[in-house]
C-alpha positions in Angstrom: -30.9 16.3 17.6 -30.8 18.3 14.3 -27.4 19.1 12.9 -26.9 23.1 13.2 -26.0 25.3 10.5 -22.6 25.7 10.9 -22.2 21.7 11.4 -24.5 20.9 8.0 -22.0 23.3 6.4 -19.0 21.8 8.0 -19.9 17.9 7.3 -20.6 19.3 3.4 -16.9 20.7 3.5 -15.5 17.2 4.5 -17.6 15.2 2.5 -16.7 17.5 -0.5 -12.7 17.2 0.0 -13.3 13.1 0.7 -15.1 13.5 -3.2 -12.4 15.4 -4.3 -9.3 12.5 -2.9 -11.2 9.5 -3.6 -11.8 8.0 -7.8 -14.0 5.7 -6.5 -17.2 5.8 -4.5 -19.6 3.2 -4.0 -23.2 4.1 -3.0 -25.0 1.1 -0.8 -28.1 0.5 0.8 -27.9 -1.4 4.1 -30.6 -1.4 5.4 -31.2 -4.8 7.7 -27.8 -5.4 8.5 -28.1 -6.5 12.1 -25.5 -4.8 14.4 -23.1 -7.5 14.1 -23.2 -7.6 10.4 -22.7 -3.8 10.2 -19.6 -4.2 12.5 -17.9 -7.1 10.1 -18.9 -5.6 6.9 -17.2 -1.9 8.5 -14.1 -3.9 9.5 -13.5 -6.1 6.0 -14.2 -2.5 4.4 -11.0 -1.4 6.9 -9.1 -4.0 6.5 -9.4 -4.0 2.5 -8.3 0.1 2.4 -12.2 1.0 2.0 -13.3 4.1 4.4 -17.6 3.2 4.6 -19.3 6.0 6.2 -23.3 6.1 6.3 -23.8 9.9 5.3 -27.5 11.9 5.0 -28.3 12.2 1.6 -29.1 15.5 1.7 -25.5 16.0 2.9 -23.5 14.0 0.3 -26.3 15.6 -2.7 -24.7 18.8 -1.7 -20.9 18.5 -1.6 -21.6 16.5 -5.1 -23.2 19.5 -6.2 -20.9 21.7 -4.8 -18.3 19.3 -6.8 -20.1 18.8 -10.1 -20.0 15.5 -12.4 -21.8 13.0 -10.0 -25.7 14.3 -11.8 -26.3 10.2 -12.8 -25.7 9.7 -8.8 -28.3 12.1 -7.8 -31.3 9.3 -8.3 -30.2 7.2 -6.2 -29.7 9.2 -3.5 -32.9 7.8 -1.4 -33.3 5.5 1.5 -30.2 4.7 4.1 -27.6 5.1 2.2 -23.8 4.1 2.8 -21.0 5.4 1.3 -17.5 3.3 0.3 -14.9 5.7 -0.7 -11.4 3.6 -2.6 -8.7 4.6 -4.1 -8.9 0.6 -5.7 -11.9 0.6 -8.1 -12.6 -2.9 -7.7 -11.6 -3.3 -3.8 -15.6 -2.1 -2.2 -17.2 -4.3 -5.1 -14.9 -7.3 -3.5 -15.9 -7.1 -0.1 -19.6 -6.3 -1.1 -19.5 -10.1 -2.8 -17.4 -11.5 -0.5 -19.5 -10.1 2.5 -23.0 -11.0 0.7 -21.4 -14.9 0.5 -20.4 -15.4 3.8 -23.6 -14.1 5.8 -26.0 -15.9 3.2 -27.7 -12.2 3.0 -28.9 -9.4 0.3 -27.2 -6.5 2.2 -25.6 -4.4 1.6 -26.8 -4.0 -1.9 -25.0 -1.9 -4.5 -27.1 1.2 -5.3 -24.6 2.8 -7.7 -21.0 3.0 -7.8 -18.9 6.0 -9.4 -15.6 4.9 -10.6 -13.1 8.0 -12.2 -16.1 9.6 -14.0 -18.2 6.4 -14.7 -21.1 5.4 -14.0 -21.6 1.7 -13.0 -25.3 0.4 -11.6 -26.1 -2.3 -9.0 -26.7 -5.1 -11.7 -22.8 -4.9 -12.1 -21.3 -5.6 -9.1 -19.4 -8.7 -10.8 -17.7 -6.4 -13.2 -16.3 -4.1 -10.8 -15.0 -7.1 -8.7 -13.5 -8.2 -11.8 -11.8 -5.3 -12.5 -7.8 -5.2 -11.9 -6.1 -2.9 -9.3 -3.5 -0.7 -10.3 -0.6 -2.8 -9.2 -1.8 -5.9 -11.1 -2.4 -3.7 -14.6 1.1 -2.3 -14.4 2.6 -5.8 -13.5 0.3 -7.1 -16.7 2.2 -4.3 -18.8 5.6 -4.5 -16.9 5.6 -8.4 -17.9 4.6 -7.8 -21.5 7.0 -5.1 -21.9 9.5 -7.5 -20.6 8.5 -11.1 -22.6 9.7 -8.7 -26.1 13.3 -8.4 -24.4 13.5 -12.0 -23.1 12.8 -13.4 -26.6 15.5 -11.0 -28.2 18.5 -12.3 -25.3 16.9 -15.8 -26.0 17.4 -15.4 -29.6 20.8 -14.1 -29.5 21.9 -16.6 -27.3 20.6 -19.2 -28.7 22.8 -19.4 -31.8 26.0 -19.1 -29.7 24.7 -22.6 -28.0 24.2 -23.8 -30.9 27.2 -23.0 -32.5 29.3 -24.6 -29.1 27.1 -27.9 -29.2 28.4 -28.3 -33.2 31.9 -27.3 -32.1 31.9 -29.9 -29.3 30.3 -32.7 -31.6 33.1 -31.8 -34.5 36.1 -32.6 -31.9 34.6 -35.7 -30.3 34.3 -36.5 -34.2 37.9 -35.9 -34.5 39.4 -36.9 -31.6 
């Protein structure tokens, strides 16, 4: 049964404010998945923070247009298309490789994927799985901000160890 006025309008609404909360969306066709599949791939998706929705679209065209910014997307809006929405920019592309090795299949495959204003196209899936989450980049820069200030107390104690190792060999000398 078509979807009514009022409910086209209201699913455009939702996906527009899901646009809005979400840096990174991943645009996949899965078309082929058995039943099964689609049920593991939708539950690694949920258990890795990903919401994966399959969304008309004419639906998801409009809220982007509605929106503004996602023009490169508009292309490869054709065919059954799925949609992963992440806060993690790296966390869909993970269970897209992940999934794709374990069932020995080609689906889903990576249409597009939109990632805080950049464009990235299906022939990079392994650079968005490389990519680092948040928490590791800011445990990269909290550890290199730290190694400057361990090297200073290293260096500063180091000369008072020194200085007690020549001390103690001076009265063993002596005594």
């Amino acid at each position: 049964m078509p979807l009514t006025r009022e409910q086209k309008a209201a699913a455009v609404e939702q996906i527009s404010g899901k646009l809005e909360q979400t840096p990174t969306l991943y645009l996949t066709d899965y078309k082929g998945l058995t039943v099964a599949q689609a049920n593991e791939l939708r539950r690694r998706f949920r258990d890795s923070g990903v919401e994966f929705k399959v969304i008309k679209n004419t639906l998801l065209r409009l809220a982007m247009e509605r929106l503004g910014g996602y023009d490169a997307l508009y292309e490869h809006l054709s065919g059954p298309t799925a949609v992963a929405f992440s806060e993690e920019p790296a966390a869909p592309a993970r269970v897209i490789k992940g999934f794709l090795r374990d069932a020995d299949t080609e689906r889903p495959a990576l249409k597009v994927a939109y990632v805080d204003g950049s464009v990235y196209l299906k022939d990079q899936l392994d650079v968005l799985a490389a990519l680092k989450s948040k928490d590791e980049l800011l445990a990269d820069i909290l550890g290199l901000l730290r190694s400057p200030m361990a090297n200073v107390v290293g260096a500063l104690q180091a000369p008072g160890t020194r200085l007690a190792a020549i001390l103690e060999t001076l009265a063993a000398q002596e005594g």
